[in-house]
N, CA, C and O atoms as CSV, one atom per row, in Angstrom:
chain,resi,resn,atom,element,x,y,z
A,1,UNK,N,N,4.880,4.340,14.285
A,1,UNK,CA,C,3.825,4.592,13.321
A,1,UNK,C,C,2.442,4.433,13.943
A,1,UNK,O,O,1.398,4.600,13.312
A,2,UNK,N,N,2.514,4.111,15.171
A,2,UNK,CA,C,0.963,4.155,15.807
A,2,UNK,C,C,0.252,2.346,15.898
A,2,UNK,O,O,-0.915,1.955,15.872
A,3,UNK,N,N,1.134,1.838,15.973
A,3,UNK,CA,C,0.613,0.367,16.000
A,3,UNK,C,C,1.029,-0.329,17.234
A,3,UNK,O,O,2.151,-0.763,17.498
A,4,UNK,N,N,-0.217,-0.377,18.063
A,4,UNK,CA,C,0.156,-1.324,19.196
A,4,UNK,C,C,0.764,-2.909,19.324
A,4,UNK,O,O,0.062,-3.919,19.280
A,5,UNK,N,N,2.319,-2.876,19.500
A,5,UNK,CA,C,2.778,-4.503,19.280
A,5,UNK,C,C,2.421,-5.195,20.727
A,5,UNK,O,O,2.634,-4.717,21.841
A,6,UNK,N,N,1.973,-6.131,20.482
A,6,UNK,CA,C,1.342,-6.943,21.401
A,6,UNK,C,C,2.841,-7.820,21.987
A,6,UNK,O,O,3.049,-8.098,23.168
A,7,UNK,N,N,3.646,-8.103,20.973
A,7,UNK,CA,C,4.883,-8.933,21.074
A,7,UNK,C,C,5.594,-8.934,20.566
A,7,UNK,O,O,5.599,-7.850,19.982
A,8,UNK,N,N,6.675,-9.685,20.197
A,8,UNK,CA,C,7.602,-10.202,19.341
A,8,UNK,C,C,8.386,-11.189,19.312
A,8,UNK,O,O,8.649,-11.633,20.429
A,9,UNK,N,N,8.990,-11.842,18.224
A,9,UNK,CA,C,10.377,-12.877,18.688
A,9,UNK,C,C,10.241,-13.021,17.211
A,9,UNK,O,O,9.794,-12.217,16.393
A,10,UNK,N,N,10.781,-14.367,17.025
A,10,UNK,CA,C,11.522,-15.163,15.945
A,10,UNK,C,C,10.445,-16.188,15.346
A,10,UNK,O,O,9.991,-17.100,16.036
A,11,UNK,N,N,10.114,-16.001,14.176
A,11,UNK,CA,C,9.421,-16.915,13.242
A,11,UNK,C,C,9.791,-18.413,13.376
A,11,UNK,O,O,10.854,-18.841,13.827
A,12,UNK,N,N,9.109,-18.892,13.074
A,12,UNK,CA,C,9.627,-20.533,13.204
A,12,UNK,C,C,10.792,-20.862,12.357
A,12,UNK,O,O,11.636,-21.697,12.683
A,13,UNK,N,N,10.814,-20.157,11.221
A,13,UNK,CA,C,11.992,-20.353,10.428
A,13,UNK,C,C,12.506,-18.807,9.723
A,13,UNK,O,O,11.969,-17.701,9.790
A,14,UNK,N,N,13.453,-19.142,9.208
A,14,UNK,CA,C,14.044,-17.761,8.998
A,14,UNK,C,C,14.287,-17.333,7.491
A,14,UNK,O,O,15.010,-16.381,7.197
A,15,UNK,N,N,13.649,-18.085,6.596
A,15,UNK,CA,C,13.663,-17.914,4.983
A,15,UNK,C,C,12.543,-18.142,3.951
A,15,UNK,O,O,12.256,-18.885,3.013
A,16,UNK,N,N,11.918,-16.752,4.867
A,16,UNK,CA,C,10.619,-16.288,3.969
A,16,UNK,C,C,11.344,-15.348,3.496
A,16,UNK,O,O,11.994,-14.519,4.134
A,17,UNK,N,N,11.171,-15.543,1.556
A,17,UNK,CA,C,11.564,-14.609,0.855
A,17,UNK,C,C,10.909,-13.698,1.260
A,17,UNK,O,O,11.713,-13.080,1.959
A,18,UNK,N,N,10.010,-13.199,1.297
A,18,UNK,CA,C,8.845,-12.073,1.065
A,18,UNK,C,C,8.131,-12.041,2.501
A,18,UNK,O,O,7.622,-13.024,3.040
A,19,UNK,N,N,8.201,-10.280,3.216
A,19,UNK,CA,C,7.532,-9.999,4.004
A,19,UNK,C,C,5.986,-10.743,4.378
A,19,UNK,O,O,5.345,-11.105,3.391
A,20,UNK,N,N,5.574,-10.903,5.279
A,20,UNK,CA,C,3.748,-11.348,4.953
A,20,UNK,C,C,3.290,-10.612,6.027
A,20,UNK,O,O,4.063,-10.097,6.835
A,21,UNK,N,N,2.198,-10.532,6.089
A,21,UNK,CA,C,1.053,-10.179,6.959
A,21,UNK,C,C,-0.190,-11.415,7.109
A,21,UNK,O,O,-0.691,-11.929,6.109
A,22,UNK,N,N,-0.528,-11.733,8.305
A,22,UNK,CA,C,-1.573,-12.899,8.376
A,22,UNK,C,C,-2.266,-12.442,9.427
A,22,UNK,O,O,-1.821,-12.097,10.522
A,23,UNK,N,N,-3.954,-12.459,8.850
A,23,UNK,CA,C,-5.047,-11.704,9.591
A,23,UNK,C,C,-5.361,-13.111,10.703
A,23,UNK,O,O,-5.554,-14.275,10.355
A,24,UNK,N,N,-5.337,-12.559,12.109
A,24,UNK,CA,C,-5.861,-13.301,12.530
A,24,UNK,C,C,-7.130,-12.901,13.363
A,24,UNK,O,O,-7.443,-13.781,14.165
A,25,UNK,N,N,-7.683,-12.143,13.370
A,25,UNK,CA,C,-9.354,-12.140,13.964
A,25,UNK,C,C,-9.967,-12.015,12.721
A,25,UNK,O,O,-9.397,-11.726,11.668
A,26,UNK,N,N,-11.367,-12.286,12.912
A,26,UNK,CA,C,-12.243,-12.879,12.417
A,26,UNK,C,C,-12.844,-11.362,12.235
A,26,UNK,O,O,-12.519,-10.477,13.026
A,27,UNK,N,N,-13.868,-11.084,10.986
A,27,UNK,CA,C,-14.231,-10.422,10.586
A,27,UNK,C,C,-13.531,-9.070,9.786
A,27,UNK,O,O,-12.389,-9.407,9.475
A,28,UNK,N,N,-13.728,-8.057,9.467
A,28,UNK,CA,C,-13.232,-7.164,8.997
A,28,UNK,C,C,-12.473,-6.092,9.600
A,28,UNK,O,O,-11.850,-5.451,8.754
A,29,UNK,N,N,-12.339,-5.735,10.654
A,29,UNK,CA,C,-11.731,-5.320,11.674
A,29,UNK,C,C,-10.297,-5.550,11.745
A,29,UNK,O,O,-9.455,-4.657,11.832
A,30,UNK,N,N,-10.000,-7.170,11.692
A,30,UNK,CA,C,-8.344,-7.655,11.079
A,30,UNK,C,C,-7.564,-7.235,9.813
A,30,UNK,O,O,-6.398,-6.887,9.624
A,31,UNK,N,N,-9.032,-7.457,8.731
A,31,UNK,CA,C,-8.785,-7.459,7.374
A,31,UNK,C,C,-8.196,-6.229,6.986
A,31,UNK,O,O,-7.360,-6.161,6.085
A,32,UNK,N,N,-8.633,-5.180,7.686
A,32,UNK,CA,C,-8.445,-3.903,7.805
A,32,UNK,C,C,-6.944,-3.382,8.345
A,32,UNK,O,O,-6.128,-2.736,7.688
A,33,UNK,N,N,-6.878,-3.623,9.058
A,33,UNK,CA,C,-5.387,-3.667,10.130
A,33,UNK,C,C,-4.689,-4.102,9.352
A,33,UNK,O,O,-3.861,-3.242,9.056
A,34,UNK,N,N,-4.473,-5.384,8.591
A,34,UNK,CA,C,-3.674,-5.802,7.614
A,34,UNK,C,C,-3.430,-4.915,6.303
A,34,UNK,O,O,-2.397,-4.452,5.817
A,35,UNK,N,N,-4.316,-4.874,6.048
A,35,UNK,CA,C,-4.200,-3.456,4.855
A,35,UNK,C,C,-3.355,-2.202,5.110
A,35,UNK,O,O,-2.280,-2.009,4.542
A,36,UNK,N,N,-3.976,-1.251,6.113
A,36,UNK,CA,C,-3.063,-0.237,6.641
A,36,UNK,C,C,-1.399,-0.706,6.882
A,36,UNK,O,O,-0.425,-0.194,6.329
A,37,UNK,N,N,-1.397,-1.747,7.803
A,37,UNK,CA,C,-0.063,-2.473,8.189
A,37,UNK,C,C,0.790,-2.503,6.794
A,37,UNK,O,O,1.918,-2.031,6.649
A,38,UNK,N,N,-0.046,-3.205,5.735
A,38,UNK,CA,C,0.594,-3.587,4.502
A,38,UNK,C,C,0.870,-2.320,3.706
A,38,UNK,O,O,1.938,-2.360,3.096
A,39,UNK,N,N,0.431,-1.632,3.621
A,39,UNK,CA,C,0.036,-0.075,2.902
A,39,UNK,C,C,1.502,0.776,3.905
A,39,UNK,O,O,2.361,1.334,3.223
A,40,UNK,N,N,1.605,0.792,4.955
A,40,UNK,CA,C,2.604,1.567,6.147
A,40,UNK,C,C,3.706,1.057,5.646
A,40,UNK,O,O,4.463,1.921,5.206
A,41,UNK,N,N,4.121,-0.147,5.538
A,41,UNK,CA,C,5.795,-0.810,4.934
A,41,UNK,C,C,5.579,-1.357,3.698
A,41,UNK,O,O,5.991,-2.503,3.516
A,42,UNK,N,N,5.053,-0.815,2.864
A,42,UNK,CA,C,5.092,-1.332,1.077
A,42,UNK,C,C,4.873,-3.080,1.080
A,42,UNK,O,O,5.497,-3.834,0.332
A,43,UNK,N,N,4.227,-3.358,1.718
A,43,UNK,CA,C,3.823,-4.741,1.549
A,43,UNK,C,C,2.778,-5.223,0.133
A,43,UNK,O,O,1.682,-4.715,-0.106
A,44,UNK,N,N,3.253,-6.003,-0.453
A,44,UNK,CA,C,2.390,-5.995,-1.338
A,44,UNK,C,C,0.842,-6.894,-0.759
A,44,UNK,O,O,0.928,-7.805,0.064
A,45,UNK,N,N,-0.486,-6.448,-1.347
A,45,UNK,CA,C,-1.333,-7.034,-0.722
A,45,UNK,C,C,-1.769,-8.460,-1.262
A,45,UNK,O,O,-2.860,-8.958,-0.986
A,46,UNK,N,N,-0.556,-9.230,-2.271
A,46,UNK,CA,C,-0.918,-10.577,-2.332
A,46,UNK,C,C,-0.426,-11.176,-0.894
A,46,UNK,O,O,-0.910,-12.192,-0.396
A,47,UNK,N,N,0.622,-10.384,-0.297
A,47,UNK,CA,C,1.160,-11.326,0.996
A,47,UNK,C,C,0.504,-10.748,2.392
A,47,UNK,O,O,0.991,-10.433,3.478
A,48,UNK,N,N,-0.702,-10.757,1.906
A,48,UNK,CA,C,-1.601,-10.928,2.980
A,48,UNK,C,C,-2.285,-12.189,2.856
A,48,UNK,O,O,-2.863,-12.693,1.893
A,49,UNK,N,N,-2.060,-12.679,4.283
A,49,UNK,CA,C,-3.148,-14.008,4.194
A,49,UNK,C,C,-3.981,-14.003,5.128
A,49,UNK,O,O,-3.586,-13.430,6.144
A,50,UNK,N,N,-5.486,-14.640,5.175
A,50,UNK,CA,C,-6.248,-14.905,6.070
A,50,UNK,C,C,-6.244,-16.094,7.043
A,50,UNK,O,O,-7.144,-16.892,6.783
A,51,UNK,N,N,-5.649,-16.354,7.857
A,51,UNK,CA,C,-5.481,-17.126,8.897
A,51,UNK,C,C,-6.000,-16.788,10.017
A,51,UNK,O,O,-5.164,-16.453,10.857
A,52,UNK,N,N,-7.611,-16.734,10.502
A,52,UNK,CA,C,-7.825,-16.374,11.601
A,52,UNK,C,C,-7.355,-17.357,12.352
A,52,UNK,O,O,-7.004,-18.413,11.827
A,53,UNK,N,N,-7.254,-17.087,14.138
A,53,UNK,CA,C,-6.557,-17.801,15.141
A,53,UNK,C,C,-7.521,-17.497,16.495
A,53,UNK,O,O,-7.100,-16.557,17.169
A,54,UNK,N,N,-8.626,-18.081,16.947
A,54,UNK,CA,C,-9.584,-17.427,17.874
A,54,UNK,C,C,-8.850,-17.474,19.499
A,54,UNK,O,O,-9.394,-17.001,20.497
A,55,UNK,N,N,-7.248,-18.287,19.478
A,55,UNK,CA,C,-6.741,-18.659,20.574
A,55,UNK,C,C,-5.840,-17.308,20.763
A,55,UNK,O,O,-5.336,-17.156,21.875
A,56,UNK,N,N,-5.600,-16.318,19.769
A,56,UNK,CA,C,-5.090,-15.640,20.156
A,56,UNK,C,C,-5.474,-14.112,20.276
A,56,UNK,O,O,-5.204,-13.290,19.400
A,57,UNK,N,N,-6.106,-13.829,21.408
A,57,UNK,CA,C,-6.615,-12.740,22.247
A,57,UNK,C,C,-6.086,-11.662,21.668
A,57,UNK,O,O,-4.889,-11.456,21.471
A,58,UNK,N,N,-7.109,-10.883,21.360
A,58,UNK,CA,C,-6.884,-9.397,21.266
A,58,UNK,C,C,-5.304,-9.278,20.311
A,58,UNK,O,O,-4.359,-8.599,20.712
A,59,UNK,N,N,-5.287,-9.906,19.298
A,59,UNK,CA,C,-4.082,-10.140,18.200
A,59,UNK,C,C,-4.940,-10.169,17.118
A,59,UNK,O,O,-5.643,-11.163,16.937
A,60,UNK,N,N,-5.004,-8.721,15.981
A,60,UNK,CA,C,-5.395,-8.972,14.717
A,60,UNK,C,C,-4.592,-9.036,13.811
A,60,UNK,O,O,-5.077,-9.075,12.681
A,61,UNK,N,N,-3.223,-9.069,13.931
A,61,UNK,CA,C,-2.552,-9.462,12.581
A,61,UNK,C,C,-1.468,-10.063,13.328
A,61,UNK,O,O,-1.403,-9.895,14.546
A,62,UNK,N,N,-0.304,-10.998,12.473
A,62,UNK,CA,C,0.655,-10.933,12.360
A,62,UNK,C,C,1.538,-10.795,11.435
A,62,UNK,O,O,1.494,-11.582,10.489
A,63,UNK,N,N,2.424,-9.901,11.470
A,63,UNK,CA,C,3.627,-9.344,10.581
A,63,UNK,C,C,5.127,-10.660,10.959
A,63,UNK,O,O,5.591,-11.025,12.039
A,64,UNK,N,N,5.596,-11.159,9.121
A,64,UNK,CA,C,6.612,-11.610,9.315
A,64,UNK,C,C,7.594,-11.123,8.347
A,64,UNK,O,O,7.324,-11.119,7.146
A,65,UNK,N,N,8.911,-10.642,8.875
A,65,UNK,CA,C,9.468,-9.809,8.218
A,65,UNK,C,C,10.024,-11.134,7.083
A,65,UNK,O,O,10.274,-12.251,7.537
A,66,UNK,N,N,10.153,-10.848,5.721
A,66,UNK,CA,C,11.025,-11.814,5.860
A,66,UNK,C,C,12.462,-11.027,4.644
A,66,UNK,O,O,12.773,-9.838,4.718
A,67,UNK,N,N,12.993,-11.833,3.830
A,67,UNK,CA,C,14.769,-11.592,3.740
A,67,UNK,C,C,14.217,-9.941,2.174
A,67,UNK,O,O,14.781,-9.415,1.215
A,68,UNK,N,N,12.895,-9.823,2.860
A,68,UNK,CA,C,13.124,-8.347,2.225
A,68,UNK,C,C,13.111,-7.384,2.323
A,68,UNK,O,O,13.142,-6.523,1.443
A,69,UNK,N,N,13.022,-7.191,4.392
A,69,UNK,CA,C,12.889,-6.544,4.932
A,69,UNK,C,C,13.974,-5.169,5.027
A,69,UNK,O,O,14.166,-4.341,5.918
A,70,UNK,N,N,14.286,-5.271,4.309
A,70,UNK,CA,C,15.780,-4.006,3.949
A,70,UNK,C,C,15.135,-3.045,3.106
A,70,UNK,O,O,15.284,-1.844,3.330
A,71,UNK,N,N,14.149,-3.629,1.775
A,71,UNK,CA,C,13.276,-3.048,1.216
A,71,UNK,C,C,12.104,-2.251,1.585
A,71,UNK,O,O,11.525,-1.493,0.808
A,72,UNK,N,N,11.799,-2.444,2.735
A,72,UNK,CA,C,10.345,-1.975,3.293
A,72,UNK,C,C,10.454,-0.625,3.433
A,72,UNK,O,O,11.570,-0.139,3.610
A,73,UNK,N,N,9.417,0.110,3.382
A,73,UNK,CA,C,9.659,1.363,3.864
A,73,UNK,C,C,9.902,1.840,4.938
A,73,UNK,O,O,8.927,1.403,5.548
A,74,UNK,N,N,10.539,2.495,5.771
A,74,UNK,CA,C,11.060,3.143,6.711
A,74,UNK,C,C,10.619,3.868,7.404
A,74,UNK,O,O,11.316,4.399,8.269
């Protein structure tokens, strides 16, 4: 879908009902990315959260799938 993944692995835990998205750069630029991201796999936009993270370089969001990821769009 056009989204550069910086990475991946395994959440700290594994029973988040509900997909999330968490902005981590600062300003609107993230806020943004999260939206589209959320908008691309039917995320609803309450499970966006703002968590900027200034330790992590050139990373504006993170996506966590979680046990509804069967639901998402495709």
């Amino acid at each position: 879908r056009g989204f550069d993944v910086m990475s991946y692995g395994n959440a700290g835990r594994q029973d988040y009902p509900k997909s999330r998205i968490i902005v981590r750069s600062a300003g609107s630029f993230g806020e943004g990315a999260a939206r589209v991201l959320a908008e691309s796999l039917g995320i609803a936009s309450e499970h966006i959260l703002i968590e900027p993270d200034p330790s992590l370089v050139d990373i504006d969001v993170t996506l966590i799938l979680g046990l509804d990821y069967k639901q998402l769009k495709q």
